[in-house]
Kinemage of the C-alpha trace (Angstrom):
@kinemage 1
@onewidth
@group {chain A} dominant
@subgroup {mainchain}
@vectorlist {calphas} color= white
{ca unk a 1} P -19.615 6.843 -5.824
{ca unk a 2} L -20.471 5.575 -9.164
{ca unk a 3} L -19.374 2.066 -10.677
{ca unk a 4} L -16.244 1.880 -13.105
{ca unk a 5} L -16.273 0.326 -15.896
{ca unk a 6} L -12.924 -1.169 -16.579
{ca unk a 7} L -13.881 -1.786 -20.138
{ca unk a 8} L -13.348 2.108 -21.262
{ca unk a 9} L -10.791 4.528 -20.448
{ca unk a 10} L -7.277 3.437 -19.780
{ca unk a 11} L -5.830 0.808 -17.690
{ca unk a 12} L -2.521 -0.313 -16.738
{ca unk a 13} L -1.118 -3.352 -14.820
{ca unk a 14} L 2.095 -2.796 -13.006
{ca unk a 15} L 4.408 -5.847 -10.746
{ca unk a 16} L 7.035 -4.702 -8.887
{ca unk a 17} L 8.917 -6.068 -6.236
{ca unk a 18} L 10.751 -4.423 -3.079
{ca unk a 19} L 14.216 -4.002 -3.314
{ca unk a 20} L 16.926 -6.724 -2.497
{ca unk a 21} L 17.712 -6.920 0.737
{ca unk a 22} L 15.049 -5.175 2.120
{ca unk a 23} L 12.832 -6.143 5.187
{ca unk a 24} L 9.699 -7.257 4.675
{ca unk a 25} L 7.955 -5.084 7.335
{ca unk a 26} L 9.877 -2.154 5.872
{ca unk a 27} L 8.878 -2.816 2.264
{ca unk a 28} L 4.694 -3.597 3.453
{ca unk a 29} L 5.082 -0.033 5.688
{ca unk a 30} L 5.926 1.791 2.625
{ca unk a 31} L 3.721 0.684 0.130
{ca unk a 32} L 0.700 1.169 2.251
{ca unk a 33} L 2.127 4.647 2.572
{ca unk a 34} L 2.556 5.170 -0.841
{ca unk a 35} L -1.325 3.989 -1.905
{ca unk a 36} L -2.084 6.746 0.601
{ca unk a 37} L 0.089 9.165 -1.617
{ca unk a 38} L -1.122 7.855 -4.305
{ca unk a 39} L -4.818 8.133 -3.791
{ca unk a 40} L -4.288 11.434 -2.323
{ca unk a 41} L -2.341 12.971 -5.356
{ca unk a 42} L -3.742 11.443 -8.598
{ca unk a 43} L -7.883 11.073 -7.559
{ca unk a 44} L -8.084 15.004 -8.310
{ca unk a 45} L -6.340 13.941 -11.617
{ca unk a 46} L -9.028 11.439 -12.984
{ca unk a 47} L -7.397 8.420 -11.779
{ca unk a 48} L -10.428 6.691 -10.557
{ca unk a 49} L -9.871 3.161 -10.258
{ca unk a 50} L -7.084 0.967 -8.276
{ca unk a 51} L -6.260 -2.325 -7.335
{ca unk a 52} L -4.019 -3.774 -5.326
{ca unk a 53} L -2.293 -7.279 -4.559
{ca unk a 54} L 0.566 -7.287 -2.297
{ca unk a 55} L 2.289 -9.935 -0.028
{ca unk a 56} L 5.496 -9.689 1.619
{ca unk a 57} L 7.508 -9.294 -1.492
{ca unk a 58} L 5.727 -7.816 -4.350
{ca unk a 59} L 2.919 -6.042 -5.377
{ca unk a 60} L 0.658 -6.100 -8.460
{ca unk a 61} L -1.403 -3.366 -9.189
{ca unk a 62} L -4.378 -2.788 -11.794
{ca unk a 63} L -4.657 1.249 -12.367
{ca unk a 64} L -7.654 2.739 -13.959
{ca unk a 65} L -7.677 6.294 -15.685
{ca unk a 66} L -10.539 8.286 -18.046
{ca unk a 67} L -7.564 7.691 -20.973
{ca unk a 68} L -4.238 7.617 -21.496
{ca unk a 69} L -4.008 11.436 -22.446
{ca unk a 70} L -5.002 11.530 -18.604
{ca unk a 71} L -2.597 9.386 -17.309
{ca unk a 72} L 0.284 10.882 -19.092
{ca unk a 73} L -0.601 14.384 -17.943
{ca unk a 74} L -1.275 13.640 -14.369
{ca unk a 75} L 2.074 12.244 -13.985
{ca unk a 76} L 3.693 15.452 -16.336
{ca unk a 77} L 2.417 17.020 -12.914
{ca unk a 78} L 4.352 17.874 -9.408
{ca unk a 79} L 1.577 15.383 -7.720
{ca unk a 80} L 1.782 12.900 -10.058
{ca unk a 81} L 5.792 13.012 -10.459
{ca unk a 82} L 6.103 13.054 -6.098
{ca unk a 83} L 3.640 9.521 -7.075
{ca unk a 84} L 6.656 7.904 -9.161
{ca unk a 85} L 9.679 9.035 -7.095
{ca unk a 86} L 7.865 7.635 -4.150
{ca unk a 87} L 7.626 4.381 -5.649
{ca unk a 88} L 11.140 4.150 -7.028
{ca unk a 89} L 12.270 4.609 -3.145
{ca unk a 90} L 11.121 1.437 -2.417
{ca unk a 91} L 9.849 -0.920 -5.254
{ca unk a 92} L 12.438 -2.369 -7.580
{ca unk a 93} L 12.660 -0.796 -10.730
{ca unk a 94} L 14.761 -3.453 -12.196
{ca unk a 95} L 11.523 -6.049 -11.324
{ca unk a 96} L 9.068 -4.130 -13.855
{ca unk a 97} L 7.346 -6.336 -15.612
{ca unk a 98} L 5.638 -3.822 -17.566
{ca unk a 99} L 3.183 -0.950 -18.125
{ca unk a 100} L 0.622 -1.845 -20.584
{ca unk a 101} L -3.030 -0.996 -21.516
{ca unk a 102} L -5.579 -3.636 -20.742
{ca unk a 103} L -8.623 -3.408 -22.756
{ca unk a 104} L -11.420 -6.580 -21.564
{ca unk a 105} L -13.756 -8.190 -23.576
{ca unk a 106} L -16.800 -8.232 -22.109
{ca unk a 107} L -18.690 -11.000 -23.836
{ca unk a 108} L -15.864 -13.354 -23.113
{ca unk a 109} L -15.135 -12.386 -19.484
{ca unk a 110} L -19.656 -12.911 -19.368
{ca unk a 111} L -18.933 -16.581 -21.199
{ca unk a 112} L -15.941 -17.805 -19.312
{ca unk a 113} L -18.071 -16.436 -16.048
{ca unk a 114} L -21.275 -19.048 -17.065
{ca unk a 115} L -19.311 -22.092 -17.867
{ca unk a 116} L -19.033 -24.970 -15.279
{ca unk a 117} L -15.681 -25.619 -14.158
């Protein structure tokens, strides 16, 4: 296992929520499924980096990848297309807030990190 650096590559934050009128339980049930799927189907396809908030109702999720060119062809793929259809069957599409690449500064994330709150 080697650290990521979140810095480089490509990263993308996606917030979804589970569909209207769905149960909780039923909603929580699938997504942990899905990260299974997930993990399972787009690690082989330099997707190296994922994390996760969920609670009963949404979930927000931070996705790493070597570059975008990787991204977009690892979801041009079967594995990576079974990923997205997957998540349509239970997440809200409508709820997207958005897929957009994240780029940190380091420097600032070190300075707001030393100053006393």
């Amino acid at each position: 296992e080697t650290n990521l650096d979140w810095s480089q590559g490509h990263t993308v934050f996606f917030l979804g929520t589970k569909k209207a009128g769905e149960p909780s339980n039923a909603f929580l049930r699938h997504l942990s499924s899905h990260l299974k799927l997930a993990h399972k189907n787009l690690a082989p396809l330099v997707f190296d980096g994922y994390v996760v908030i969920t609670n009963i109702n949404y979930e927000a999720a931070f996705l790493h990848w070597t570059s975008k060119a990787a991204m977009e062809e690892a979801f041009s793929r079967p594995a990576g297309k079974a990923v997205a259809e997957d998540a349509s069957q239970f997440g809200s599409s409508e709820q997207l807030v958005g897929h957009f690449d994240v780029r940190m500064n380091l420097q600032s994330l070190q300075q707001v990190a030393s100053n006393d709150f």
